[in-house]
C-alpha positions as CSV (number, residue, x, y, z in Angstrom):
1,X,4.9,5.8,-16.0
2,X,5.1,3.4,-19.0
3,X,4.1,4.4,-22.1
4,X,1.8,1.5,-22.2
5,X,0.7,2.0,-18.4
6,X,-2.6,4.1,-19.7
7,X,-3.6,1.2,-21.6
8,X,-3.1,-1.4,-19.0
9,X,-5.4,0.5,-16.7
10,X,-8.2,1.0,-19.3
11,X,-7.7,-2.8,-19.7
12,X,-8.5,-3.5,-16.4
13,X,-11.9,-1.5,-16.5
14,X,-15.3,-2.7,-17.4
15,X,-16.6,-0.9,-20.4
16,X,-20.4,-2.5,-20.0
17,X,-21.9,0.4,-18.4
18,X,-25.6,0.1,-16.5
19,X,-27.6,2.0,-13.9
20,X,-25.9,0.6,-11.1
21,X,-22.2,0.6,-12.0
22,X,-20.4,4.0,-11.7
23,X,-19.3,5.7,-15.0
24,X,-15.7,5.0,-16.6
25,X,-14.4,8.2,-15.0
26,X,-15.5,6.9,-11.7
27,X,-14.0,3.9,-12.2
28,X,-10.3,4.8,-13.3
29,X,-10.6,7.1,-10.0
30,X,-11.4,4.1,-8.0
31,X,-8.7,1.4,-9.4
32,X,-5.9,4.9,-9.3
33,X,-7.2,4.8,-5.9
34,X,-6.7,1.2,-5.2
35,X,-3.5,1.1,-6.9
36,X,-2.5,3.8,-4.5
37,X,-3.7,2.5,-1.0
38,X,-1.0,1.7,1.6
39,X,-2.3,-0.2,4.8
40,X,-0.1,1.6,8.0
41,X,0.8,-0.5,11.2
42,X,2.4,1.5,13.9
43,X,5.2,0.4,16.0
44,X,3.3,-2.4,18.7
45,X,3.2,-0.1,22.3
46,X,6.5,-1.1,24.6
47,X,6.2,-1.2,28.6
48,X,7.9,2.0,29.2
49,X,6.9,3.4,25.7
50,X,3.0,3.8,24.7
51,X,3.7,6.1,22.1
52,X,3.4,4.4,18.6
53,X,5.1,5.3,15.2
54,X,5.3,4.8,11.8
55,X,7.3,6.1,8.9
56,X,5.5,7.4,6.1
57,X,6.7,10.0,3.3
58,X,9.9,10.2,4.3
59,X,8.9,11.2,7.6
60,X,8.7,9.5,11.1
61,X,5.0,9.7,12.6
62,X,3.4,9.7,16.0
63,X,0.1,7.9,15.7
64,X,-2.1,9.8,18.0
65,X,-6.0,8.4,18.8
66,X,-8.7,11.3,18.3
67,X,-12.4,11.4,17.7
68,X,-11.7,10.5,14.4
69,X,-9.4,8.0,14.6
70,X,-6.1,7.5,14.5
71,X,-4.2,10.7,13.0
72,X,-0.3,10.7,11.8
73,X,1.4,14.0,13.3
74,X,5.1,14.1,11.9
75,X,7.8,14.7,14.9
76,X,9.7,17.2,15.1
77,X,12.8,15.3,16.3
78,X,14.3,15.5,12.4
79,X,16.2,12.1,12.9
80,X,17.2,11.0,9.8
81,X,15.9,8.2,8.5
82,X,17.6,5.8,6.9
83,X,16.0,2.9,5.1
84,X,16.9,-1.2,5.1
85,X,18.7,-2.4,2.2
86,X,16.8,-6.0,2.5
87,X,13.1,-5.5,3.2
88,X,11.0,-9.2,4.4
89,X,7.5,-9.5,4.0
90,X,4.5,-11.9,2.7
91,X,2.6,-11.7,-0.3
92,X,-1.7,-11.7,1.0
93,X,-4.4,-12.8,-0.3
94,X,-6.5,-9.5,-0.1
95,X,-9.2,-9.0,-2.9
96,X,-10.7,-6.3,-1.7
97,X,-7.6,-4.1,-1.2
98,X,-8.0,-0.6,-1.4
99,X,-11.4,-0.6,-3.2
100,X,-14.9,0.3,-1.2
101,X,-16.3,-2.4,1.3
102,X,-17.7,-4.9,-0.9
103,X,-16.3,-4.3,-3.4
104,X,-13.7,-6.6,-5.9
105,X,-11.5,-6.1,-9.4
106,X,-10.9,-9.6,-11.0
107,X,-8.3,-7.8,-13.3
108,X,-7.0,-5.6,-10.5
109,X,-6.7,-8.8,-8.6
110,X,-4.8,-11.1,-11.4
111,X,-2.7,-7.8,-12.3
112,X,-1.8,-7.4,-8.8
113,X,-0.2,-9.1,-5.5
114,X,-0.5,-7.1,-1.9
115,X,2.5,-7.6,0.1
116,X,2.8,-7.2,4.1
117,X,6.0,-5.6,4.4
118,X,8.0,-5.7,7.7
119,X,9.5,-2.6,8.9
120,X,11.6,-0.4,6.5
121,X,13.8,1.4,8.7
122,X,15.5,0.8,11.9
123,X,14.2,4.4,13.0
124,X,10.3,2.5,14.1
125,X,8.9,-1.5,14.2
126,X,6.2,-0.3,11.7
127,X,4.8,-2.6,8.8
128,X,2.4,-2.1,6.1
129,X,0.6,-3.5,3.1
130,X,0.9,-1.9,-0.2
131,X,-0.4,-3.7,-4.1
132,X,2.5,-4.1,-6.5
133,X,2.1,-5.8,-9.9
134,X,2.2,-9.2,-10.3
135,X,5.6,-8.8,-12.2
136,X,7.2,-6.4,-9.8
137,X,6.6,-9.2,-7.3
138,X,8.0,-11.7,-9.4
139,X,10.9,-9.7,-10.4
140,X,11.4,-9.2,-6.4
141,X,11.1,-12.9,-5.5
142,X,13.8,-14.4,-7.8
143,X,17.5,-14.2,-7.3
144,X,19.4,-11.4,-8.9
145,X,21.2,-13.0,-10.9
146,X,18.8,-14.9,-12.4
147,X,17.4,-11.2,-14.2
């Protein structure tokens, strides 16, 4: 992490503190949080294939429906998996990203972009949605030889 990271996340907190907003504590464990969240969308279901997948930590996941939702079980088929060199995706207009229903960051939300990333591997069709920094974003969408 940067050395001035810490700073730029107590930066993006509200220091006025009443009865109805959580404490600082709470807070920095709801922005780490947000800064954290990854949105998963399984491989769409094939005719001759319902079973759905997505990669996640390094591994290749069945997405099986229970009682309590979907759950990721990792197969134990041990393909490697070998990742894109050229990722596409969109940047989205999500302010509520990872944070509780309700619930928006105006810093979080300049600091930040949420990009819907097309699949990463040839190994599953999944996509997902993951928050980046603004710059990272930036850095990503120019040219490389422009850096």
């Amino acid at each position: 992490m940067p050395k001035h990271a810490p700073q730029r996340l107590l930066d993006l907190l509200s220091y006025t503190v009443t009865e109805e907003q959580p404490s600082l504590a709470e807070q920095i464990s709801q922005l780490v949080q947000a800064l954290e969240h990854v949105r998963l969308f399984p491989s769409p279901r094939k005719l001759f294939r319902k079973d759905q997948f997505v990669v996640f930590e390094r591994r290749r996941c069945q997405v099986i429906e229970s009682e309590m939702g979907p759950q990721l079980h990792p197969t134990q088929d041990n393909k490697r998996i070998t990742y894109k060199s050229l990722i596409t995706g969109s940047i989205k207009h999500d302010p509520q990203f990872g944070l509780f229903a309700g619930q928006t960051n105006g810093a979080l939300n300049q600091e930040t972009r949420v990009i819907k990333l097309n699949s990463i591997s040839d190994i599953c069709d999944d996509k997902r949605e993951v928050a980046r920094s603004s710059l990272t974003v930036e850095r990503l969408a120019t040219p490389k030889s422009t850096w």
